[in-house]
KOLZAGU-888893 format. One record per residue (C-alpha): residue in one letter; x, y, z. Coordinates in steps of 0.001 Angstrom, whole numbers, padded with zeros to 6 digits, always signed. Layout:
! KOLZAGU-888893
AXYZ/...
END
This chain:
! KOLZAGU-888893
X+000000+000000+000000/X+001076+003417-000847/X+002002+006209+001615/X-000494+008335-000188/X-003085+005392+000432/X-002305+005105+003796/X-003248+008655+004896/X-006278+008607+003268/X-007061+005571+004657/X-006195+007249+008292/X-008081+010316+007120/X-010719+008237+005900/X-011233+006749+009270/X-011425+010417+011221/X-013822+011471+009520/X-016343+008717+010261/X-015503+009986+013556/X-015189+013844+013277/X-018144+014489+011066/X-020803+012957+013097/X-019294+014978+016379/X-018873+017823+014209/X-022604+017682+013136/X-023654+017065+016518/X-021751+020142+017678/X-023419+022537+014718/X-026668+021012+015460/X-026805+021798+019078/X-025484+025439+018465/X-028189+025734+016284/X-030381+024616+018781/X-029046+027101+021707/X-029465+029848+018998/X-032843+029431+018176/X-034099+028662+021474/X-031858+029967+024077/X-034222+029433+026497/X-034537+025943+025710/X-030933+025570+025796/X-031186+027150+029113/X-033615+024456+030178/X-031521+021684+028792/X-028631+023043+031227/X-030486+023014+033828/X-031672+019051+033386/X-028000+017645+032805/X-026763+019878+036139/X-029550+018058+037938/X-029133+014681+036322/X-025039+015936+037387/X-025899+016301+040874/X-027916+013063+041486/X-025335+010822+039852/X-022304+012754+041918/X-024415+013673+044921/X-023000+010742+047380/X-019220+012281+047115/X-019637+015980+046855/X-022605+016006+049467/X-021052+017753+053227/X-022554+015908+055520/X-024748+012496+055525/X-028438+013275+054685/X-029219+011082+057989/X-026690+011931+060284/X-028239+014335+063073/X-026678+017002+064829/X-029085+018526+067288/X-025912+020809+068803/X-026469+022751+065016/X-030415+022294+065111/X-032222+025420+062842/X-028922+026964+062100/X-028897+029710+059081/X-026538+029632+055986/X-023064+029544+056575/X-019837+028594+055163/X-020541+025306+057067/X-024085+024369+056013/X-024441+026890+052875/X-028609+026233+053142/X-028420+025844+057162/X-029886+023244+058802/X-033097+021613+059663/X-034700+020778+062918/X-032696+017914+063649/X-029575+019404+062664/X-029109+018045+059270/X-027269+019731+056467/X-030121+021068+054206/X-027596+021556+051397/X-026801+017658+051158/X-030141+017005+051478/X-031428+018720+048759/X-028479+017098+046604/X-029532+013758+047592/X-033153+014692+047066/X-032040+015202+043189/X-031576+011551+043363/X-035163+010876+044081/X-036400+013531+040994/X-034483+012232+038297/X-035180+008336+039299/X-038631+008579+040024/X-039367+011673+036889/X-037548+009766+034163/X-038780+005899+034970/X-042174+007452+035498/X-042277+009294+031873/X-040342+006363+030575/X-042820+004009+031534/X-045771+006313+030324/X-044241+006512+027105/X-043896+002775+026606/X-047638+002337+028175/X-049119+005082+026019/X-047447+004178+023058/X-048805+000785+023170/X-052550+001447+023656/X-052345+004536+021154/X-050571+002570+018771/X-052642-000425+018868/X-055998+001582+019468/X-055506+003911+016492/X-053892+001205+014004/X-056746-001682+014161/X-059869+000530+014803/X-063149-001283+015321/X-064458-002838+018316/X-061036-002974+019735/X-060458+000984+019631/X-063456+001932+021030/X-063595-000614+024172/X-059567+000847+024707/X-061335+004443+024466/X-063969+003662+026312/X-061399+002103+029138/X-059403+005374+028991/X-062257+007825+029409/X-062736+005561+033139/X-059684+005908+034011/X-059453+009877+033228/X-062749+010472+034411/X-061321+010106+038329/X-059311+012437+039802/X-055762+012558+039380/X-054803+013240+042892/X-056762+010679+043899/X-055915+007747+041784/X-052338+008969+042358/X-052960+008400+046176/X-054499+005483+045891/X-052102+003506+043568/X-049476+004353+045508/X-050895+003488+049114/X-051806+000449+047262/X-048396-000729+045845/X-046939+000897+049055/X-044390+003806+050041/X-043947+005861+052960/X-046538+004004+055163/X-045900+000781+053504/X-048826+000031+051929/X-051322-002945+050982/X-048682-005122+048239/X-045703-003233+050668/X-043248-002865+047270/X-041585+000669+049282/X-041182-001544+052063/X-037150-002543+053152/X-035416-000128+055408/X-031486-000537+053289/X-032957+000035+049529/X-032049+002839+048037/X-034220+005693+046380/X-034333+003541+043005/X-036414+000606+044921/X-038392+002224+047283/X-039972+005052+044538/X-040508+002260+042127/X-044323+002411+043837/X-044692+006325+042638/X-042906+004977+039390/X-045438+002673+039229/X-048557+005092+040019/X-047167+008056+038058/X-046537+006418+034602/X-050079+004739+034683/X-051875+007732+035598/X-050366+009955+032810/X-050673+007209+030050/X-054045+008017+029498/X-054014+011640+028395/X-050990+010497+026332/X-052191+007800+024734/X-055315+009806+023371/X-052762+012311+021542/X-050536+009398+020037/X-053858+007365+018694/X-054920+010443+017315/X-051620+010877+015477/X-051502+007140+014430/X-055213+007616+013155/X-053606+010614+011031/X-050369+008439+009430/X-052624+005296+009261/X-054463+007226+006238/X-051352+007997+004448/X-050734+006709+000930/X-047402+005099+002170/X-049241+003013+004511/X-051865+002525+002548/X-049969+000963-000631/X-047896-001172+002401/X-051097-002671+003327/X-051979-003300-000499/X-048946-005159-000998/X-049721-007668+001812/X-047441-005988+004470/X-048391-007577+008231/X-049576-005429+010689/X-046248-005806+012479/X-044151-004580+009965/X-045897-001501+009174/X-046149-000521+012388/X-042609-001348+013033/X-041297+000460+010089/X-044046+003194+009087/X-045925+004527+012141/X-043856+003916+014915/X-041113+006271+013008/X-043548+008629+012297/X-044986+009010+015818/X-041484+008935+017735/X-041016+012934+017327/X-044173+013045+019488/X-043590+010828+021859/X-040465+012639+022502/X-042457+015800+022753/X-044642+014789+025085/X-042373+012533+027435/X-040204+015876+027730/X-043142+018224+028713/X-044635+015367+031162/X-041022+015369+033239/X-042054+018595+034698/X-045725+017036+035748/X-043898+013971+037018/X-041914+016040+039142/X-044728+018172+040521/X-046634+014902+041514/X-043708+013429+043021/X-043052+016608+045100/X-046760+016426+046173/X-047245+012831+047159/X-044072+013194+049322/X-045564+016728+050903/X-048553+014465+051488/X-046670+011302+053125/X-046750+009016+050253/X-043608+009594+048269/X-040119+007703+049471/X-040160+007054+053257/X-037951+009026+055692/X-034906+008961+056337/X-033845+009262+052587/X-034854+012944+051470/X-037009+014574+048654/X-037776+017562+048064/X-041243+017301+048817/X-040892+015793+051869/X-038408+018561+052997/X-041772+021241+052604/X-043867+018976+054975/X-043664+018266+058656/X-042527+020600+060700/X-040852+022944+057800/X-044442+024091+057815/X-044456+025525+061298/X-040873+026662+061377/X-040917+028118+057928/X-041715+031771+058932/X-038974+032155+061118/X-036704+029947+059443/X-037137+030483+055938/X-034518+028391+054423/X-036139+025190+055689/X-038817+026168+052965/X-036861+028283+050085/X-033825+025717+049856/X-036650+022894+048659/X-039216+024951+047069/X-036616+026492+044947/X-034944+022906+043855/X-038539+021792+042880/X-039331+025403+040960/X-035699+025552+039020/X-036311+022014+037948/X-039459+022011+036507/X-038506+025252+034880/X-035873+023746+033298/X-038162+020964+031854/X-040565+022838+030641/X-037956+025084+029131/X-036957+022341+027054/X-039867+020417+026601/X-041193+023578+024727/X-038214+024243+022914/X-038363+020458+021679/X-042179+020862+020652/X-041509+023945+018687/X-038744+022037+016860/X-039742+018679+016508/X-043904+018920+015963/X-045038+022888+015789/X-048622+021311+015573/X-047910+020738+019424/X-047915+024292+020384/X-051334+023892+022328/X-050505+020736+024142/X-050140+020616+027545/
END
């Protein structure tokens, strides 16, 4: 082989490489110039995702360990968000409480996505009898409160108080285990809506001529949904899982104000607002701001993005919530 062969051959090689990164780079430059506050959003999600993978070896203090010698102490350079009653470190608790929001916010959406998909997908592909006993199914399930099937699903499956089936139950399992329940609860609760939106957009592609001439030439169901719709539909599931992060977030922060979210002593940010942060929260206001504004910066950040994303990906979406 030639020397001149040889470098091309190397050059050939870094491209493969370069180009793709290279692409990736322009395309996400694009992205922060055309929505900046998107791109703001997006920050803010990877710095939380950041802080629940790294907060067990940048966190102060313990989240459990109790000092009542530095009980209701404000901001310092030793606790930079004081501490609580018990003398905790508020500052590592609200970095371990980051753990709790991205497990239980992405597995929930993640397992709303793979829910809805299937019943829109399957509702809005075969039609008939089979679509409208799903539909009918669906409006039962939306027609009850959300709070309340939240509560109930998850005092069912079991979390803070344990619960009926007892799956929070175990006093050494982490915060992946013991908020599979609101996992659980979440993800089935917001499949509904979602699955309405994706059947409607299957019903939509399902008429197309492409799909149409598939099913002409004696295409199985499988393999058009495999190859046609489910392609066609994945910008809007994307959509729509990013916009529902903020929701799951919101309903995690409010089943754990209420006492149903991941049992003490392991710390969320919802559970930080309840209990006696309530009572002590006018005089001591960090006890209240330090959590509030974890929950409020992250679900900015998600909906930051989650609009940016619908803009980009499906500008029909502008009016869904």
């Amino acid at each position: 082989m030639a020397v001149g062969e040889e470098v091309l051959g190397y050059r050939g090689v870094t491209e493969r490489f370069a180009f793709p990164l290279l692409s990736m780079g322009r395309g996400l430059w694009r992205f922060a110039v055309r929505k900046p506050l998107g791109a703001f959003g997006a920050l803010i999600v990877l710095a939380v995702i950041v802080i629940a993978i790294i907060a067990p070896a940048v966190a102060p203090y313990s989240y459990e360990q109790v000092y009542l010698s530095d009980a209701l102490k404000g901001p310092s350079l030793d606790h930079f968000f004081g501490t609580d009653e018990n003398g905790r470190d508020v500052f590592s608790r609200i970095l371990y409480g980051a753990q709790v929001t991205v497990i239980v916010g992405f597995g929930s959406v993640a397992l709303t996505a793979l829910v809805a998909t299937a019943v829109g997908v399957v509702s809005g592909y075969f039609g008939g009898r089979l679509d409208m006993l799903v539909q009918r199914a669906v409006d039962v399930w939306m027609s009850f409160p959300a709070l309340f099937l939240l509560l109930t699903v998850a005092a069912i499956l079991g979390t803070g108080g344990g619960g009926i089936l007892g799956l929070g139950r175990g006093p050494d399992w982490g915060p992946d285990v013991k908020g599979m329940p609101i996992i659980l609860a979440l993800g089935l609760i917001l499949s509904g809506g979602t699955s309405r939106v994706i059947r409607s957009a299957v019903l939509s592609i399902k008429a197309q001529p492409f799909v149409e001439a598939a099913q002409v030439l004696g295409a199985r169901h499988l393999h058009i949904i495999v190859r046609y719709v489910l392609p066609n539909v994945a910008p809007l599931i994307i959509v729509l899982a990013t916009l529902q992060l903020g929701v799951a977030v919101l309903a995690e922060s409010t089943i754990s104000f209420l006492g149903f979210g991941v049992p003490p002593p392991f710390p969320t940010w919802g559970q930080m607002l309840s209990g006696r942060a309530r009572e002590l929260g006018p005089n001591y206001p960090w006890l209240v701001l330090a959590p509030g504004g974890a929950i409020f910066i992250t679900v900015y950040g998600f909906n930051m993005l989650g609009d940016a994303l619908r803009d980009i990906l499906d500008p029909r979406l502008r009016g869904v919530r």
